[in-house]
NUDOTOR-590947 format. One record per residue (C-alpha): z, x, y; residue number from 1. Coordinates in nm, 4 decimals, always signed. Layout:
<nodes>
- pz:px:py:n
- Z:X:Y:NUM
...
</nodes>
This chain:
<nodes>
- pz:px:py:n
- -2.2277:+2.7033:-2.8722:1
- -2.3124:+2.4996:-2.5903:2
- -2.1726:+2.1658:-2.5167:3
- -2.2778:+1.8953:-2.2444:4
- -1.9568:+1.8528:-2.0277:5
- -1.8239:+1.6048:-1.7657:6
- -1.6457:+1.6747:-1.4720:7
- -1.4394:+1.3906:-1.2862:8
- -1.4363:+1.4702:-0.9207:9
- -1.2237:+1.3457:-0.6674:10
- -1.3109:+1.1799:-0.3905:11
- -1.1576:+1.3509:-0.0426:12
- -1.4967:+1.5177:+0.0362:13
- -1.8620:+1.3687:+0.0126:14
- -2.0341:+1.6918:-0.1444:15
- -1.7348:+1.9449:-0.1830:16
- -1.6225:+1.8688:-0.5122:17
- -1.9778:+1.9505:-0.6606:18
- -2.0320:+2.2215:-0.4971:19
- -1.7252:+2.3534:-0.6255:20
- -1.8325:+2.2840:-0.9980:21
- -2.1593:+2.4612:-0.9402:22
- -2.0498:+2.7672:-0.7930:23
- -1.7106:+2.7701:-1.0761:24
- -2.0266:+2.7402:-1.2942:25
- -2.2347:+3.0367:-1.1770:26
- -1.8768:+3.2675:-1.1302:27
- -1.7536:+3.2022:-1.4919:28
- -2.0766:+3.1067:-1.7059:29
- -2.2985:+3.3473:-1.8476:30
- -2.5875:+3.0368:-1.7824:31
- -2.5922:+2.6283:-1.7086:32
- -2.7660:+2.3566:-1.6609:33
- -2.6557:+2.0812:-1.4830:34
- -2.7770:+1.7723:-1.6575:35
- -2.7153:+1.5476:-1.3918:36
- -2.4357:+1.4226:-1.0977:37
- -2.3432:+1.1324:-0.9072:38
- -2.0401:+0.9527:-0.7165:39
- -1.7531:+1.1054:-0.8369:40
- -1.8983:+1.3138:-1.1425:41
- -2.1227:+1.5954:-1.2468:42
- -2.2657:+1.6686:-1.6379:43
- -2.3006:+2.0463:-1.7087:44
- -2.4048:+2.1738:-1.9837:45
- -2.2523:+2.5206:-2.0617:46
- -2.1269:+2.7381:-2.3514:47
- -1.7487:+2.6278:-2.5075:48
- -1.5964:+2.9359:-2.4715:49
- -1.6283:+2.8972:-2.0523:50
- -1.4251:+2.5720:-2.0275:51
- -1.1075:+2.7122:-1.9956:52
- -1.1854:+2.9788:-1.7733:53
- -1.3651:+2.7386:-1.5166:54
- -1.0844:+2.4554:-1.5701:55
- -0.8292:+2.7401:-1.4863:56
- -0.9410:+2.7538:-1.1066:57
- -1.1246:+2.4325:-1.0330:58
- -0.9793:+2.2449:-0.7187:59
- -1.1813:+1.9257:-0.6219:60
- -1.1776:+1.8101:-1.0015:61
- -0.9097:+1.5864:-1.2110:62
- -1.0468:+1.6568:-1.5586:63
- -1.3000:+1.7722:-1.7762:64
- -1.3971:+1.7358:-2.1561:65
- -1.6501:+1.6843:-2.3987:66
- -1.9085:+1.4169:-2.2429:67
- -1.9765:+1.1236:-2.4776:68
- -2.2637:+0.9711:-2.2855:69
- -2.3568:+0.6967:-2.0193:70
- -2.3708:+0.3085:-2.0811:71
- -2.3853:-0.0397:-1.8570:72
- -2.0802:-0.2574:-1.8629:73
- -2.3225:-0.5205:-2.0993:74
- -2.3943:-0.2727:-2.3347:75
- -2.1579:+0.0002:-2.4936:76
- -2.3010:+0.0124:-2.8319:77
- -2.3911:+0.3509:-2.7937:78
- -2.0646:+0.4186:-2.8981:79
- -2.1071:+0.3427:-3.2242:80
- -2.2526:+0.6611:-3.3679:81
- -1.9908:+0.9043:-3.1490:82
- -1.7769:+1.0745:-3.3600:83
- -1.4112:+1.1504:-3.1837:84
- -1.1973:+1.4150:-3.2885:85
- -0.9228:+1.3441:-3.5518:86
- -0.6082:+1.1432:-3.4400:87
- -0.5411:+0.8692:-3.2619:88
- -0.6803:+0.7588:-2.9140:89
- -0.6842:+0.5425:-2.6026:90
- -0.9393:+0.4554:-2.3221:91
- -0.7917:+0.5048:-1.9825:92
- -1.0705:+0.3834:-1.7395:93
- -1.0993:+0.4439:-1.3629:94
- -1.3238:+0.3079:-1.0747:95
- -1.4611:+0.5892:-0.8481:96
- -1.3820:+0.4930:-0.4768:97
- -1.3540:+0.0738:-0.5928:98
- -1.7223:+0.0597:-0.7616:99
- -1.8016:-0.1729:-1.0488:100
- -1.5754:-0.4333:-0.8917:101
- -1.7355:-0.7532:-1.0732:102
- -1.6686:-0.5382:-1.3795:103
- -1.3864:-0.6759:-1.5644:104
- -1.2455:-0.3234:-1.6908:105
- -1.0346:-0.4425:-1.9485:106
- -1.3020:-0.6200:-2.1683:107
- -1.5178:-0.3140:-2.1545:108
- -1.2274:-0.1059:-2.3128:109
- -1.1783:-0.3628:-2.5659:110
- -1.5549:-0.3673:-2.6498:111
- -1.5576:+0.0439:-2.6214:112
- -1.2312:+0.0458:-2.8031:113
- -1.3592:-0.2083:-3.1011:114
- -1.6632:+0.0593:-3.1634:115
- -1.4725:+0.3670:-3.1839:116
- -1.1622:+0.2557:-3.3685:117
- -1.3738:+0.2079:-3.6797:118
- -1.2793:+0.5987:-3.7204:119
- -0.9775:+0.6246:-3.5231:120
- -0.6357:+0.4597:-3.4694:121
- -0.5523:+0.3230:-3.1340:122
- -0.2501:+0.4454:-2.9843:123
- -0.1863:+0.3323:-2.6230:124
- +0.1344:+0.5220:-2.5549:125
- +0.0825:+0.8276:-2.7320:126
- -0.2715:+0.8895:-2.8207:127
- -0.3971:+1.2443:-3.0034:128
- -0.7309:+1.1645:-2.8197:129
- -0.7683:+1.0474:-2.4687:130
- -1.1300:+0.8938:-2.3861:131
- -1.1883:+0.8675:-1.9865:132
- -1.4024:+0.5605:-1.8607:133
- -1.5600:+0.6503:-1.5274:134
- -1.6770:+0.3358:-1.3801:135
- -1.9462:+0.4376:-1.0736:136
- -2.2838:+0.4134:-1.0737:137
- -2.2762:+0.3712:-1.4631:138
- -2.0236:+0.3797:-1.7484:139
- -1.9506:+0.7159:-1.8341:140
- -1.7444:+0.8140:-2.1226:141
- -1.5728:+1.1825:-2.1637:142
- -1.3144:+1.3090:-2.4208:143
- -1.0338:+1.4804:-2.1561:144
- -1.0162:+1.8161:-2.2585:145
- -0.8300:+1.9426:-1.9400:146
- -0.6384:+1.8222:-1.6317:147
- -0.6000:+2.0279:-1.3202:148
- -0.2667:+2.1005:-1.2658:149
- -0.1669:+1.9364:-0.9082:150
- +0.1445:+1.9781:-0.9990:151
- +0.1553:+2.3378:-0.9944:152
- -0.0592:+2.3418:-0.6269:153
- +0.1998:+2.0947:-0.4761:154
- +0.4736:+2.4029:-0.5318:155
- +0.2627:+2.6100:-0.3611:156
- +0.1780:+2.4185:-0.0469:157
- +0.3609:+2.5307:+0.2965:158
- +0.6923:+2.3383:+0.2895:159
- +0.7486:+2.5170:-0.0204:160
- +0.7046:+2.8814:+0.0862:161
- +1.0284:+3.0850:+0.2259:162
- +0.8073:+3.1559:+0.4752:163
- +0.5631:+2.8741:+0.6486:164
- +0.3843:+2.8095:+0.9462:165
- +0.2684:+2.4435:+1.0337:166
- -0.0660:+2.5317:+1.0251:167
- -0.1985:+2.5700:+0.6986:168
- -0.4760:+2.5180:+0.4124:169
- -0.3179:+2.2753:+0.1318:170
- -0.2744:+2.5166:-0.1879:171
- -0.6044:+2.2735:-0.3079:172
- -0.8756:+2.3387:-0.0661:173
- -0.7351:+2.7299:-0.0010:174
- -0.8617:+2.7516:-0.3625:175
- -1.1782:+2.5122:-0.3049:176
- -1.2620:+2.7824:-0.0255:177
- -1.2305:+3.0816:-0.2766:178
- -1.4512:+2.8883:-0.5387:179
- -1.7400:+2.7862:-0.2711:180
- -1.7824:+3.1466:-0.2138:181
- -1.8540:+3.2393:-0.5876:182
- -1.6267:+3.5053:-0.6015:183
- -1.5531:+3.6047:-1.0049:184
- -1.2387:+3.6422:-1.1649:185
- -1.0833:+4.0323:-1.0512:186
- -1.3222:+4.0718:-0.7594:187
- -1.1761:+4.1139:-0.4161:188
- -1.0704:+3.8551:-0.1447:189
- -0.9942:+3.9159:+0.1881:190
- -0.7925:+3.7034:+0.4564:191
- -0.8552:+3.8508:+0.8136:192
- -0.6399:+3.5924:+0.9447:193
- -0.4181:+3.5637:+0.6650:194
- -0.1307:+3.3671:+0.8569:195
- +0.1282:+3.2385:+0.5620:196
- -0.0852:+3.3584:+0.2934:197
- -0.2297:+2.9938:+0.1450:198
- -0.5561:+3.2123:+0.0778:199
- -0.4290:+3.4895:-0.0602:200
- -0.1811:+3.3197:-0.2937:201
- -0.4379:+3.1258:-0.4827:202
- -0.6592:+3.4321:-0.4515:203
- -0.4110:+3.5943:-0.6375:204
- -0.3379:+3.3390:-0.8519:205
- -0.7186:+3.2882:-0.9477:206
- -0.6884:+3.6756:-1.1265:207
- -0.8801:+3.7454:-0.7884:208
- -0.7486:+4.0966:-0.6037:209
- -0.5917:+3.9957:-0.2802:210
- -0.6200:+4.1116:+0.0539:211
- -0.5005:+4.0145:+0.3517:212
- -0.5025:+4.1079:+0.7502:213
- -0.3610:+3.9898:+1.0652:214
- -0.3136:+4.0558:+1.4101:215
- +0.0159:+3.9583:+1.4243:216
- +0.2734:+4.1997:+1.2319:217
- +0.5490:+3.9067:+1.1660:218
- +0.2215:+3.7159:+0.9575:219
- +0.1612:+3.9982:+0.7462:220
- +0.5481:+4.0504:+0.6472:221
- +0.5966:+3.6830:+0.5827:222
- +0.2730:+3.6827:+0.3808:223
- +0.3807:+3.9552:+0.1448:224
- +0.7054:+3.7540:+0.1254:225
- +0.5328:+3.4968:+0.0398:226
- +0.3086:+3.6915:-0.2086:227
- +0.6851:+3.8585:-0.3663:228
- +0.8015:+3.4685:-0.3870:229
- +0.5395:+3.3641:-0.6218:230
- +0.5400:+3.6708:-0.7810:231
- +0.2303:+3.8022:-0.7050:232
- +0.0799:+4.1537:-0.5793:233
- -0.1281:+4.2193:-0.2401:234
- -0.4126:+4.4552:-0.3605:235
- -0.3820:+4.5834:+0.0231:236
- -0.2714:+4.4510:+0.3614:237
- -0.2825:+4.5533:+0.7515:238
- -0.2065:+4.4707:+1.0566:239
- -0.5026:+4.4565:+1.2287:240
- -0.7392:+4.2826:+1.4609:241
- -1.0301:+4.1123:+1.3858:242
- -1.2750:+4.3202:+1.5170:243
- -1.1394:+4.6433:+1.3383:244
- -1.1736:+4.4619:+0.9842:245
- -1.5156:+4.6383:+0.9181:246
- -1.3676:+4.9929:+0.9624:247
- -1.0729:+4.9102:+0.7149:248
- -1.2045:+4.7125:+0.4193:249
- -1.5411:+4.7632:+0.2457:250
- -1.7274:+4.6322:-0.0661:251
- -1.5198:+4.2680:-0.0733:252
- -1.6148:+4.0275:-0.2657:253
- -1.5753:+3.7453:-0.0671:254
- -1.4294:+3.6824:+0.2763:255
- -1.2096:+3.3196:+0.2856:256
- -1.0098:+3.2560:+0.5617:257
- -0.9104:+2.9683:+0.7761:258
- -0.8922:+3.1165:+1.1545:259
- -0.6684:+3.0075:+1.4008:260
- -0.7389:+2.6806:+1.6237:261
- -0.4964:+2.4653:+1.8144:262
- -0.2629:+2.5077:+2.1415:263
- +0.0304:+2.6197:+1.9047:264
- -0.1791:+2.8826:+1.7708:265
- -0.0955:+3.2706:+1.8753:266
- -0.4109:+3.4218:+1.9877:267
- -0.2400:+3.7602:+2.2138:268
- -0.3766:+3.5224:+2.5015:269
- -0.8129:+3.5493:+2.4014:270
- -0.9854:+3.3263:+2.4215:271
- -1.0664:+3.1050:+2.0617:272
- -1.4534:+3.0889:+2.1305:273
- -1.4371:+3.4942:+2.1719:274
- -1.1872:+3.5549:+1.8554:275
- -1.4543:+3.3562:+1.6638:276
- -1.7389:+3.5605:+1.8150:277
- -1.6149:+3.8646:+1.7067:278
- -1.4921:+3.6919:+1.3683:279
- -1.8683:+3.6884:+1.2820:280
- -1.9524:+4.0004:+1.4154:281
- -1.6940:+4.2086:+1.2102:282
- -1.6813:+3.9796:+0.8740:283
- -2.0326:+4.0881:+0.7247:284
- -1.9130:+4.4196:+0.7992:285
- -1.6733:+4.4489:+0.4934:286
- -1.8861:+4.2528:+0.2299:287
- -2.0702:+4.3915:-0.0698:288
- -2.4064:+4.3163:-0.1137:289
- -2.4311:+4.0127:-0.2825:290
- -2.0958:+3.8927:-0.1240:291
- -2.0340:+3.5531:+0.0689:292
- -1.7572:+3.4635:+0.3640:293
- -1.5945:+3.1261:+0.3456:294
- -1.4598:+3.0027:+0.6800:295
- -1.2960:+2.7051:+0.7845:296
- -1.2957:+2.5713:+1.1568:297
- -1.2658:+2.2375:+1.3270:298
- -1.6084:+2.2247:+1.4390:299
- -1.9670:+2.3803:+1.2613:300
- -2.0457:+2.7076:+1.3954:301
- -2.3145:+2.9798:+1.3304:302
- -2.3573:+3.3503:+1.3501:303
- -2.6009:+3.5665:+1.4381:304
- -2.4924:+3.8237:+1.1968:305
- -2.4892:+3.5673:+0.9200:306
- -2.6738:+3.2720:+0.7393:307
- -2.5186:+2.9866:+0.6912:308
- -2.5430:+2.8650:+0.3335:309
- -2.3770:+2.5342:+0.2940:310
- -2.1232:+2.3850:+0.4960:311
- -1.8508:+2.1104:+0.3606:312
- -1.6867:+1.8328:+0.5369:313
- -1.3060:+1.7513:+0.5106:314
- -1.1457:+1.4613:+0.6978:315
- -0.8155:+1.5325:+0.7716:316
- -0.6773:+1.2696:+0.9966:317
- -0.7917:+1.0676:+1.2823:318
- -0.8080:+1.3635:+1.5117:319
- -0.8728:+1.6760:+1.2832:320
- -1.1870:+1.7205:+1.0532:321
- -1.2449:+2.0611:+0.8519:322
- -1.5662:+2.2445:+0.8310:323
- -1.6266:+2.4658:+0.5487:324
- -1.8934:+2.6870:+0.6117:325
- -2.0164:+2.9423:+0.3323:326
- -2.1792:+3.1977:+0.4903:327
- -2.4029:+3.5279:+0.3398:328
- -2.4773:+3.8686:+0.5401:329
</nodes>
């Protein structure tokens, strides 16, 4: 049975997050439509039984539920005729990035609040129900059905691994990378510059198989220590340069990898500009047909050997922005 959902984005990318939700949708759906999308949100329509499975690896979004329709702050009578499941509730509302400030919040949750607890009980501390109020370019009201567990991606992140470098993807966008490629659940991943193992982890974690490669010999070790910490399995692993990737691995699903960039990055003393040269050369090399590289870098690039399908913009801090670039063969 399909239902019309809403997604709550966050807000550290422009056009991330919803790419995100529209490639979760095309890995985990057997067919979608999205109904519409804006600052902050996207409405997809899709069958029940897919919510979990998509809510289970979504990055770039804080909840998800049963969509209950869009009103203006003057006019929430809408609500009237929506039926909420049984239980108690509360309205938590939220502005997206500070919009709707002449709004006074509070009066349109007593006025949202007045219509629906002709059914329902309120219950501000401990509701059955929670009903999210997205304030942006209208009033949007969702049942939450399902929160992404940040929680569970902060134990993950570098600090946290017996084995860290420095330099590495936040346990979040490693697993925004993975999703922008598509990949489905038990297909194959590959890190050719696996470093610490932030791709491969949530790879792993994801139900995807993981695979990972590196030059340097002390990188692979610490990521399978990292992989045995977690308690997950590597699928396969080398030690291997970049250029030999292509002989090694075939058929992968998707190639995601965040390549090395930075004076205190080990490069055996190549050049960066060539290591990424040859990164293009040997990545299309291993994919299946059908299958899509993800690669992150400090700058855009483009390949010869590829076509560049979308590419993502992350500010980091004053001095560092991240590309995303989805590439196909």
């Amino acid at each position: 049975m399909n239902s019309t959902f809403f997604f709550e984005l966050s807000g550290e990318s422009k056009d991330m997050p919803l790419a995100e939700v529209i490639r979760c949708l095309e890995a985990e759906t057997d067919g979608f439509e999205l109904v519409s999308s804006g600052p902050g949100y996207a409405v997809a329509s899709f069958d029940d039984r897919f919510l979990d499975p998509i809510a289970d690896r979504i990055a770039m979004t804080h909840s998800i539920g049963r969509y209950l329709g869009e009103y203006t702050p003057d006019d929430v009578s809408g609500l009237a005729d929506v039926e909420l499941p049984e239980g108690t509730f509360a309205i938590r509302a939220k502005r997206f990035e500070g919009m709707m400030k002449d709004v006074d919040s509070q009066k349109l949750i007593r006025d949202a609040g007045a219509l629906l607890s002709k059914h329902n009980d309120v219950n501000l501390k401990e509701p059955d129900v929670v009903v999210r109020m997205q304030m942006c370019d209208k009033v949007h009201m969702y049942i939450q059905q399902r929160v992404t567990d940040t929680d569970l991606l902060e134990k993950r992140k570098v600090g946290e691994r017996p084995f860290f470098s420095p330099i590495s993807l936040h346990p979040k966008f490693a697993r925004t990378l993975i999703n922008l490629t598509g990949v489905k659940k038990g297909g194959t991943v590959l890190d050719p510059f696996c470093g610490t193992g932030g791709v491969v982890i949530e790879a792993a974690a994801m139900g995807m198989k993981a695979i990972a490669s590196d030059f340097d010999e002390e990188m692979v070790i610490g990521c399978q220590e990292n992989m045995d910490f977690y308690g997950f399995k590597l699928e396969d692993f080398e030690v291997l340069d970049i250029g030999d990737i292509g002989e090694r691995f075939h058929d992968i699903d998707a190639v995601c990898t965040d390549p090395p960039y930075g004076r205190s990055t080990k490069t055996g003393g190549e050049p960066i500009d060539n290591i990424y040269r040859r990164a293009g050369e040997a990545i299309p090399k291993c994919l299946a047909e059908g299958g899509r590289a993800g690669v992150v870098l400090p700058h855009p690039i483009s390949f010869d050997t590829m076509t560049l399908e979308g590419m993502y913009l992350q500010r980091v801090h004053g001095s560092l922005s991240r590309h995303y670039h989805i590439f196909r063969p």
